[in-house]
Steps between C-alpha positions, in 0.01 A plus 500: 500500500301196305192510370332191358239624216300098498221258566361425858341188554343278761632141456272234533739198557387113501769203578509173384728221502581516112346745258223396270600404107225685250146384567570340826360505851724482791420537876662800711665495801478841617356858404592869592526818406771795470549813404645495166568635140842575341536810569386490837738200571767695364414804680533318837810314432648838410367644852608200647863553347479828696413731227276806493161385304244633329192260350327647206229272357124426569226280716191464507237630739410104604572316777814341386667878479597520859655202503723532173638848679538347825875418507597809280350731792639297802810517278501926438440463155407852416116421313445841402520420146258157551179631356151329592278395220133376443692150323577192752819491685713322223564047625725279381447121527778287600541110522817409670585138472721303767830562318407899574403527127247704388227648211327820558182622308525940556170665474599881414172655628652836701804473356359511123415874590845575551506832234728705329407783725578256767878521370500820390413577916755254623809640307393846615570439822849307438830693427848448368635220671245332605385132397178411329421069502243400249365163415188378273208469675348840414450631158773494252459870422522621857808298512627694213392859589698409833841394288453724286515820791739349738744484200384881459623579873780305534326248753627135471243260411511126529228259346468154599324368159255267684238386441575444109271692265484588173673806589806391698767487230417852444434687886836275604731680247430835646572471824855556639501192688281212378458159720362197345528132565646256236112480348458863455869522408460325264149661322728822589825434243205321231706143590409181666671213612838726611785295651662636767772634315264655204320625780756731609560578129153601450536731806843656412306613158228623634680676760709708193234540301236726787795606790287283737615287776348108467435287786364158415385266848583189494286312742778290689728569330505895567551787292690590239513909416688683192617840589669788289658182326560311829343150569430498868378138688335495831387143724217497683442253823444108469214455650204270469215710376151524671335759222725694257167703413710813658843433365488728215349770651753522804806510288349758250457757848791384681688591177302853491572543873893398481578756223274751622717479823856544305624144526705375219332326191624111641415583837160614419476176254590268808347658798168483212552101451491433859189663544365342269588158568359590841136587371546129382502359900100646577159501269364782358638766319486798750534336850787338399732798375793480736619834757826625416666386823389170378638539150839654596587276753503200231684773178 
């Protein structure tokens, strides 16, 4: 059983043949929405995977609520722990350019109500055994209360330490697994400009130091993953990407799904890759998380 203790957003997504430099006006080529949020994301691509999921977060009583918990229900998300409150629906703001890169503004709203008693609920209602997936778009002391319990029962937490905040370095040591790309990685081991190869080295310590398992993505190139002193590698697909908006997101649940389900740690790591390189081939974050038959058939 997963539960994902995060933000749920709608996404309010505008393309455009290149994004815009600072203080520039460029014109758009096409707008939509989609349900959205980390932890929603993440809670789908874990349901997706095949997993048993529970959402715990908040919207709004607005119009955009329905809409951000659309997918999640058609999915069989289990939204008993999805309160409604008097705040908007929490939106995030994405340009995607024509290379399929993007820059998102993320207006908490909802999601800033996220409470302590919020996590203090949602571990209640986990036992030994089971996996908790966190992220940062809900306040950093509800993500705390949460690590702080499932470390209390014995349930196996993972934190994706995205979006960066001033609490990151902190929230991302606690966790038994922490996933981070080579930005975050980096604000994570308090170094910048890693080589590859220091990289690895910066992992391998932190690894020994908190008994945590490391995954850095890579973007093209992959992942790379240090494990009870192992370095693990995994490729993703070459493809030509349409919107990598969702990329993150699907390999953080895929990952969450693949474990949950018993498969071994390089499995998990590849079957994760491919999904996420396949959230690449479709815009949006949401609609384009790939089905499992999908994903497996290309692991």
């Amino acid at each position: 059983m997963i539960t994902v203790f995060g933000s749920i957003n709608m996404d309010l997504i505008a393309t455009t043949a290149r994004l815009p430099k600072p203080g520039e006006t460029v014109a758009g080529t096409g707008f939509s929405t989609a349900a959205g949020g980390k932890g929603a994301n993440q809670a789908l691509a874990a349901r997706r995977a095949g997993a048993t999921v529970r959402m715990a977060g908040a919207v709004g009583s607005d119009s955009f609520a329905d809409g951000a918990l659309a997918l999640l229900k058609q999915a069989g998300t289990d939204l008993s722990l999805t309160k409604t409150v008097s705040e908007p629906t929490g939106t995030a703001h994405i340009l995607v350019g024509g290379d399929g890169e993007n820059v998102i503004v993320v207006v908490a709203s909802a999601n800033g109500t996220v409470s302590t008693a919020d996590a203090t609920a949602t571990l209640e209602r986990m036992a030994a055994g089971d996996t908790l997936m966190l992220q940062l778009e809900i306040p950093a002391e509800s993500v705390e209360q949460a690590l702080v319990m499932a470390k209390e029962k014995g349930v196996t937490s993972i934190i994706n330490i995205a979006p960066l905040t001033k609490d990151a370095a902190r929230l991302g040591r606690m966790a038994d697994i922490v996933i981070a790309n080579e930005t975050e990685f980096e604000l994570l081991a308090g170094r910048e400009g890693l080589s590859s190869e220091e990289r690895i080295e910066a992992m391998q310590s932190l690894s020994r130091e908190t008994g945590q398992t490391v995954i850095v993505t890579l973007g093209a190139e992959g992942v790379v993953a240090v494990r009870n002193g192992n370095v693990h590698r995994a490729k993703g697909l070459k493809i030509e990407p349409v919107d990598t908006v969702g990329a993150g997101d699907t390999f953080c649940g895929y990952l969450a799904a693949s474990l949950d389900a018993g498969l071994n740690f390089d499995k998990a790591l590849r079957r994760a890759a491919v999904a996420g390189s396949l959230a690449c081939l479709k815009a949006g974050a949401q609609p384009a998380i790939p089905e499992a038959a999908e994903v497996d058939a290309r692991a």
